[in-house]
C-alpha positions as CSV (number, residue, x, y, z in Angstrom):
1,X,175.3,118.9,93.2
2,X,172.3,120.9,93.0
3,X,169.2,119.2,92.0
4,X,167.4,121.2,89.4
5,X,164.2,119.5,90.3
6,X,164.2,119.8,93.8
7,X,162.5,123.3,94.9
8,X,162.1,124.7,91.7
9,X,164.4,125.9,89.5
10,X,165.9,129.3,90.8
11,X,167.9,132.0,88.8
12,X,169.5,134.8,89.7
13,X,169.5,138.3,87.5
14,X,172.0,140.5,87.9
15,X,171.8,144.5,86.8
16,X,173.6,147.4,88.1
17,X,171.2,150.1,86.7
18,X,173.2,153.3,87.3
19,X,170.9,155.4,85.5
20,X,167.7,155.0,83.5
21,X,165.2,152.6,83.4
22,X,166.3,150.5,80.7
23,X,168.7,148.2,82.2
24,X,165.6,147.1,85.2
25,X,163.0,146.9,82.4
26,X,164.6,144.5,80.4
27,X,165.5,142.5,83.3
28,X,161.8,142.8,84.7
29,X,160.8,141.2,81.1
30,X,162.9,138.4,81.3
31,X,162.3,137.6,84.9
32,X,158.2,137.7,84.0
33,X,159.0,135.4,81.0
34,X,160.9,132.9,82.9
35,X,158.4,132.2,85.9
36,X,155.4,132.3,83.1
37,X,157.3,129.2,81.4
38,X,159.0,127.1,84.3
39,X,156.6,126.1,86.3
40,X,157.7,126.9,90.4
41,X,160.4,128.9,89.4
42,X,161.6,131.4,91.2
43,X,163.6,134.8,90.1
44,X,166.0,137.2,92.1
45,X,166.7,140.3,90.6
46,X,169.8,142.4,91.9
47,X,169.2,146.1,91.0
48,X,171.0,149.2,92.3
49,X,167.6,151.3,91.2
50,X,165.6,153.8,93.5
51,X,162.4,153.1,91.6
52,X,162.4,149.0,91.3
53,X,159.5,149.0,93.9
54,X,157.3,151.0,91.5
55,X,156.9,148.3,88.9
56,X,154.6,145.3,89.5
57,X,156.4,141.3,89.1
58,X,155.0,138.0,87.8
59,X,154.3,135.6,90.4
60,X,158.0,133.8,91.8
61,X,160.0,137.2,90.9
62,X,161.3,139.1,94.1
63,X,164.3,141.7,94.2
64,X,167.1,142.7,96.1
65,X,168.0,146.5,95.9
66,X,171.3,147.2,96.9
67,X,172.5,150.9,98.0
68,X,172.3,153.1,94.4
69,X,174.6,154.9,92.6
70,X,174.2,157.5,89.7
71,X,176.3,158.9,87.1
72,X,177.2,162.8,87.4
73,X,177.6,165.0,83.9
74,X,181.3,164.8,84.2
75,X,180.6,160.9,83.9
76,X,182.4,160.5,87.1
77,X,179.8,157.9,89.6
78,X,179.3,158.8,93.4
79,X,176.3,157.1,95.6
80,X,172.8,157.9,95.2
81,X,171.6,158.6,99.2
82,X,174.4,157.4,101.6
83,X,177.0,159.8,102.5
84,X,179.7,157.4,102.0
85,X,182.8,157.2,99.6
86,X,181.9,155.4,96.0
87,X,184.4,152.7,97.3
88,X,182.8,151.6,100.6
89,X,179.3,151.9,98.8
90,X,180.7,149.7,95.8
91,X,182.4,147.1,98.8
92,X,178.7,146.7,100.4
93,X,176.8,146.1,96.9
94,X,180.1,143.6,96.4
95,X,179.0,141.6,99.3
96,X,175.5,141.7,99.6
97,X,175.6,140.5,95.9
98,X,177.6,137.7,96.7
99,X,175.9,136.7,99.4
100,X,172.5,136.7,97.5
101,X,173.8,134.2,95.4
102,X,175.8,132.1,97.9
103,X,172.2,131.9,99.3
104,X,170.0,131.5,96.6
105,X,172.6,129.0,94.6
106,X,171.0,129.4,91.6
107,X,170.7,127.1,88.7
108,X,170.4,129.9,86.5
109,X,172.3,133.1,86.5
110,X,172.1,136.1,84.1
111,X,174.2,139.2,84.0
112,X,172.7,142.2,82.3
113,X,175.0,143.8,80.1
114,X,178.5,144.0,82.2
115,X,180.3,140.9,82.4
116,X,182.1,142.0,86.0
117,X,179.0,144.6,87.4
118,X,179.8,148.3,88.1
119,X,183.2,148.5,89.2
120,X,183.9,145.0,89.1
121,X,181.4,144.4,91.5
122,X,179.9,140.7,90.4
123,X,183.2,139.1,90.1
124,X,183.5,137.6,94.1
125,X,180.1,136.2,93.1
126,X,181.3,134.9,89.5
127,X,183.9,133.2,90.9
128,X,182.0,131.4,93.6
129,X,179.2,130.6,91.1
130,X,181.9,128.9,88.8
131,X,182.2,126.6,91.2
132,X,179.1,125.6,91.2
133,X,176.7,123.8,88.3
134,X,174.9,127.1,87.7
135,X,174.9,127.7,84.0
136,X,175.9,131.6,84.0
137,X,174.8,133.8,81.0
138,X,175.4,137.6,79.5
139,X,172.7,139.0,78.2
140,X,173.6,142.0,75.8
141,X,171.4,144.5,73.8
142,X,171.5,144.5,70.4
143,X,174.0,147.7,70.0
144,X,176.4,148.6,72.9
145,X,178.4,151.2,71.6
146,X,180.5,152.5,68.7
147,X,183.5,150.3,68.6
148,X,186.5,153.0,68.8
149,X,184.3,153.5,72.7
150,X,183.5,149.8,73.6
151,X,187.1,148.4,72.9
152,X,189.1,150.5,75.1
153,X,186.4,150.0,78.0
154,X,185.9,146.6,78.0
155,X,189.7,146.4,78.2
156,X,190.1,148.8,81.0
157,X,186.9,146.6,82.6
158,X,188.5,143.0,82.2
159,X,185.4,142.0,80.3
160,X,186.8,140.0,77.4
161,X,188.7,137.8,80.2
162,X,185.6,137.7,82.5
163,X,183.7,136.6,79.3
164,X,186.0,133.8,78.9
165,X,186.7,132.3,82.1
166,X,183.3,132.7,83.6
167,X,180.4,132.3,81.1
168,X,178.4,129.9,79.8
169,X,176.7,131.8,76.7
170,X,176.4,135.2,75.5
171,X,172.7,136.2,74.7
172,X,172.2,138.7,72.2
173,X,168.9,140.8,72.3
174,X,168.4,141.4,68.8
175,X,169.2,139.9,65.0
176,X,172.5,140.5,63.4
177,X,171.2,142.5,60.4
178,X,170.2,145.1,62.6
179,X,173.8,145.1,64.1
180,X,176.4,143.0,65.5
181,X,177.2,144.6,69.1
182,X,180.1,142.3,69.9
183,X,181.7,141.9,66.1
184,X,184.3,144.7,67.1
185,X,185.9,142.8,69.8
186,X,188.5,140.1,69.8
187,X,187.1,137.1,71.1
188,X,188.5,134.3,71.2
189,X,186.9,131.4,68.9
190,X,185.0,129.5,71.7
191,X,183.4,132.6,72.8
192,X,182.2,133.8,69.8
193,X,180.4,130.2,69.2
194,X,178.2,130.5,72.5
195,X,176.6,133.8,71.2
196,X,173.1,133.5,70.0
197,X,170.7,136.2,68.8
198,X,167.5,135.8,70.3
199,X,165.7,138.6,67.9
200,X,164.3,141.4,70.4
201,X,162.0,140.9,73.3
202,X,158.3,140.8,72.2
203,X,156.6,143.1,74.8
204,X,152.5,142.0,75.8
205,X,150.4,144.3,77.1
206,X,150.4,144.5,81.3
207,X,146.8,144.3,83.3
208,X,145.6,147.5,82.9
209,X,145.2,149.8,85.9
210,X,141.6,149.7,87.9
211,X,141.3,153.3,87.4
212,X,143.3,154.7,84.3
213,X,143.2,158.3,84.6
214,X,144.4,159.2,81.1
215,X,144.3,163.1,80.3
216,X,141.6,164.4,78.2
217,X,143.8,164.7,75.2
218,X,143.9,161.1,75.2
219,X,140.2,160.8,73.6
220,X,141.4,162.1,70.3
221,X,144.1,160.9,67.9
222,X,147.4,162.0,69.7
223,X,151.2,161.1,69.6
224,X,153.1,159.7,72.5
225,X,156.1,161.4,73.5
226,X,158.5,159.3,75.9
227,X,162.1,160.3,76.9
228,X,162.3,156.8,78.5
229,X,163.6,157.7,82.3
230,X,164.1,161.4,81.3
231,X,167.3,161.7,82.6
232,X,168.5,162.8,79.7
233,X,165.5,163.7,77.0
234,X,165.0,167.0,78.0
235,X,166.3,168.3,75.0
236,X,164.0,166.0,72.9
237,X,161.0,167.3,75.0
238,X,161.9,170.6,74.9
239,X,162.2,170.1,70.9
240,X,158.5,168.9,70.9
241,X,157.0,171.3,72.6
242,X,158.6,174.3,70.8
243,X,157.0,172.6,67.3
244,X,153.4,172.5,68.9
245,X,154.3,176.6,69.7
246,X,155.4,177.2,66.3
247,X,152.8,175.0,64.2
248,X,149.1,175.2,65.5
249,X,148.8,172.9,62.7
250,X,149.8,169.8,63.9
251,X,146.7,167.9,63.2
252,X,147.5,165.2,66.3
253,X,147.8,166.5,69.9
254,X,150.6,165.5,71.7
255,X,150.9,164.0,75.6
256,X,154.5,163.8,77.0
257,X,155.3,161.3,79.9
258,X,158.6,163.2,81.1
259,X,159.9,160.2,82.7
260,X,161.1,160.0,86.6
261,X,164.0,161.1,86.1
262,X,163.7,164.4,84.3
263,X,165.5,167.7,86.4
264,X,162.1,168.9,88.9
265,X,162.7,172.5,87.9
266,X,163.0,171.7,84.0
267,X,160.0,170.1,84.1
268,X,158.3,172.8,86.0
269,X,159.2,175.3,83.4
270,X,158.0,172.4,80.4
271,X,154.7,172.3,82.4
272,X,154.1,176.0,82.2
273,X,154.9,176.2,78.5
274,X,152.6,173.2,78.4
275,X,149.5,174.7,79.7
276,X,149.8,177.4,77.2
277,X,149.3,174.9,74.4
278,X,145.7,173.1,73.5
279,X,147.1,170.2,72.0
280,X,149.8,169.5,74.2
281,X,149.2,167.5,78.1
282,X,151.5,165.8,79.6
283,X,152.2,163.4,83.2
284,X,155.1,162.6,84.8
285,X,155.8,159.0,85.2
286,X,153.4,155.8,83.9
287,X,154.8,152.5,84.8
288,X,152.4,150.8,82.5
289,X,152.8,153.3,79.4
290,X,152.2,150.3,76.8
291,X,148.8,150.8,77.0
292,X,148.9,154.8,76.0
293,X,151.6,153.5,73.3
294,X,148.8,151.4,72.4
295,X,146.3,154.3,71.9
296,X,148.4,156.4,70.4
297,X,148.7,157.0,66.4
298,X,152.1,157.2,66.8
299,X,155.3,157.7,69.5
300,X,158.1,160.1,69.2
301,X,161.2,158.8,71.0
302,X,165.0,158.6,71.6
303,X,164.9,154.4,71.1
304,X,166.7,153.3,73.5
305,X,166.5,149.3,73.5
306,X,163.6,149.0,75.8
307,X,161.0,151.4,73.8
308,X,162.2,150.0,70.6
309,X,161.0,146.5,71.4
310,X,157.7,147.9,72.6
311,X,157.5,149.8,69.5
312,X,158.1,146.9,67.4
313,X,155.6,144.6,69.9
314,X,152.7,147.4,70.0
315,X,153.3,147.8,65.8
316,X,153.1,152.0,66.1
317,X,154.3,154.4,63.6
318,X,157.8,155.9,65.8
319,X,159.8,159.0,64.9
320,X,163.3,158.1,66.7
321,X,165.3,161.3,67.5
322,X,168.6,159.3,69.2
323,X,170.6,161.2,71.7
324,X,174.1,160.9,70.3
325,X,176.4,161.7,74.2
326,X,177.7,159.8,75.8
327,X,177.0,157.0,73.5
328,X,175.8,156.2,70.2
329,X,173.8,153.4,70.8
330,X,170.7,155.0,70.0
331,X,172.0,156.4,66.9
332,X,173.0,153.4,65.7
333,X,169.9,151.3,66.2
334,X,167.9,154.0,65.2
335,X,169.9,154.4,61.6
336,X,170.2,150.5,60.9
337,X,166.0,150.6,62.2
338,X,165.3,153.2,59.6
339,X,167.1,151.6,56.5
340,X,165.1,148.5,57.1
341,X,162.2,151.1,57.2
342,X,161.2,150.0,61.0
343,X,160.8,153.7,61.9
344,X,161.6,157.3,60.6
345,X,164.2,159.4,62.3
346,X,165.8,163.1,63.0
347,X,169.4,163.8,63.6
348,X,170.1,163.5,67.0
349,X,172.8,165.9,66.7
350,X,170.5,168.5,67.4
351,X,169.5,167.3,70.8
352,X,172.8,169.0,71.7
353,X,172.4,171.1,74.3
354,X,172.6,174.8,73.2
355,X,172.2,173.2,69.6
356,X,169.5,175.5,67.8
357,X,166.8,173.3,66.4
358,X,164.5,174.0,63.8
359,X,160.6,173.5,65.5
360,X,159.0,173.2,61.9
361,X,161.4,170.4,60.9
362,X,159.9,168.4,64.6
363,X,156.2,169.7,62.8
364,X,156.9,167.7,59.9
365,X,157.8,164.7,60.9
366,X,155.2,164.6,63.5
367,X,152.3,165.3,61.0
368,X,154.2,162.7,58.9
369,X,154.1,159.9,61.6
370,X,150.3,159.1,61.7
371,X,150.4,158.0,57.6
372,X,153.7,156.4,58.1
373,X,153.4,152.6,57.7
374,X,153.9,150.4,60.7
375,X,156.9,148.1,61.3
376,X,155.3,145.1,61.0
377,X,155.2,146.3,57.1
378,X,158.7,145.9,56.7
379,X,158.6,142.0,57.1
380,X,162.3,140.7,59.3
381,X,162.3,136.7,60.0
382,X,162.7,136.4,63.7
383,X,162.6,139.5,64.7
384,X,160.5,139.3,67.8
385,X,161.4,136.1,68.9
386,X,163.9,136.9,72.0
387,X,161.4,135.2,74.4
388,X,160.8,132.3,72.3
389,X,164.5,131.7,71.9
390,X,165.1,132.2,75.6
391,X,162.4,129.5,76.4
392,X,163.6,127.1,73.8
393,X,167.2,127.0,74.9
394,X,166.2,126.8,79.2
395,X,163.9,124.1,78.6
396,X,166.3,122.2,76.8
397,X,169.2,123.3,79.4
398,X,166.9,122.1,82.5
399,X,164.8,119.2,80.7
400,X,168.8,117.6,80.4
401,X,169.6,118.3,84.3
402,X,166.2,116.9,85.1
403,X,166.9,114.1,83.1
404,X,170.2,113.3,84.6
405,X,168.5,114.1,88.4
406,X,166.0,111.0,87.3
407,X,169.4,108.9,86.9
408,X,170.8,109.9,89.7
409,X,167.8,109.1,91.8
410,X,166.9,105.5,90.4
411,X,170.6,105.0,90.8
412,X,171.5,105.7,94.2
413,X,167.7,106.1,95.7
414,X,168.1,110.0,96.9
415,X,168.5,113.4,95.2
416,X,171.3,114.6,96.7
């Protein structure tokens, strides 16, 4: 057995991060969270992203980037860089995976959203882990998908079974009035009863940068417009921008961080549009954006999970405009977030591509969105308190081991 107390407790974060930032973000939260509350802890984080390097980790957080894979518009997969097949690229994330955590042997493992990894990538390593006394978790976001999508896939992935044979608890991200994410499935009885909904992940501020170099816009009341990774906002940003060129009214400016993912050339031809508009600027990438979401009067997003919680953490006014393909998770946070009055939202069905949208209906609501109350007016028990939760329930996991460790010791005079 494992000694909790000997070396520090170690965990091990799993997340396969196709696409988009969201997946490494949340994971980069909880990691930061964990080494701030056990003291000499120390975090791996498996991630197949090309951009985990740009972000900045607590103290006793490290990474393992294995080779990247990305999602085409046919949703077919294929690597990222190597010119290998998807299967031998999928067989070398397989075993470095599990041989990070045959190395590591963590007490502590968490698995971000896919109970078996891309392609059933994390199972070698569940199975060894199982064998172990690590205490293995899922870690969900409050909506996954519409139910008539998520059933059939998590059959076709083995997740229900995975769930059941393998893990410990089921960690929800978010409070059950906003939605239940797993409520369409059929789990069995003694899965259902190790779900727990943490509320949603408070974000804090970072360190700000030495030398913030903001644009000018920034010095006046402006809106922040953030398509998350960008891979797929371009339709939001081209929506914003064509509302600033039909409405020289607007009485905000607007700066757009296009993400790192956006297309180069669509961006190119956003930037020249851009530089024809006074109240519009806009950057390309900022990995510390809290702080302009901060300044700002107000953000205009698609709310994916990530930017919700920071929306909810910073308290801004946010006009969610949900993409509604492949998935309709942002649609349905951002209807359950607007009936609770959280935020105010447009139909993503007009992000569409090819869709006609009207640019005066985007004027609107962006005039609206600096007298529109804040979330924190719309009072929900619990519903930042994902970090708290998380704490709670590993210090009373790891206070018990360390308790038994102490028996073990004064019984037979060693740790081991």
């Amino acid at each position: 057995m494992t000694s909790v107390r000997s070396g520090g407790l170690r965990i091990l974060i799993y997340s396969h991060d196709t696409f988009g930032l969201g997946h490494l973000r949340r994971c980069r939260a909880i990691a930061n969270q964990l080494v701030s509350t056990h003291d000499g802890a120390s975090v791996v984080i498996i991630s197949g992203s090309p951009i985990i390097g740009s972000f900045e980790f607590g103290g006793g957080v490290d990474y393992v980037r294995v080779p990247g894979v990305v999602k085409l518009p046919n949703g077919e997969y294929t690597t990222q860089s190597l010119h290998l097949p998807l299967d031998a690229t999928v067989a070398m994330r397989e075993a470095i995976i599990l041989q990070t955590a045959l190395t590591l042997k963590p007490h502590l493992v968490i698995v971000d959203k896919e109970p078996t990894g891309f392609r059933g990538e994390f199972l070698p390593a569940l199975r060894a882990l199982r064998e172990t006394d690590a205490r293995i978790v899922l870690g969900v976001r409050d909506v996954l998908d519409e139910p008539s999508v998520l059933r059939p896939e998590w059959d076709r992935k083995g997740a229900v079974e995975a769930l059941t044979r393998y893990y410990d608890d089921i960690w929800i991200y978010g409070l059950r009035e906003i939605y239940e994410p797993l409520a369409a499935l059929d789990l069995p009885e003694q899965v259902c009863r190790r779900a727990v909904y943490t509320g949603y992940l408070r974000r804090e501020l970072p360190p700000k940068p030495q030398t913030p170099r903001y644009p000018k816009l920034t010095r006046e009341p402006f809106v922040l417009v953030t398509p998350g990774g960008g891979g797929d906002g371009e339709e939001m940003i081209d929506w914003v921008i064509s509302a600033y060129e039909a409405d020289c009214t607007i009485p905000v400016g607007a700066l757009v961080v296009f993400g790192p993912f956006v297309d180069r050339d669509r961006r190119a031809a956003f930037v020249e549009r851009i530089q024809r508009l006074p109240k519009v600027d806009a950057i390309t990438f900022d990995a510390k954006i809290e702080h302009l979401m901060s300044r700002s009067v107000g953000i205009v997003a698609m709310g994916g999970y990530n930017t919700f919680c920071e929306i909810l953490s910073l308290d801004r006014p946010a006009l969610i405009v949900p993409r509604r393909t492949p998935r309709l998770e942002q649609t349905i946070r951002a209807e359950a977030a607007t009936r609770l009055k959280l935020v105010s939202m447009l139909d993503g069905a007009e992000l569409a591509a090819g869709r006609k949208r009207d640019p005066l209906e985007m004027a609107q609501a962006i005039t609206r969105l600096a007298e529109q109350p804040v979330p924190s007016k719309a009072f929900l028990p619990g519903l930042l308190d994902g970090f708290n939760t998380i704490e709670r329930l590993t210090q009373s996991w790891f206070s018990a081991e360390a308790e038994l460790d102490e028996g073990r010791i004064r019984r037979t005079g060693t740790g081991a």
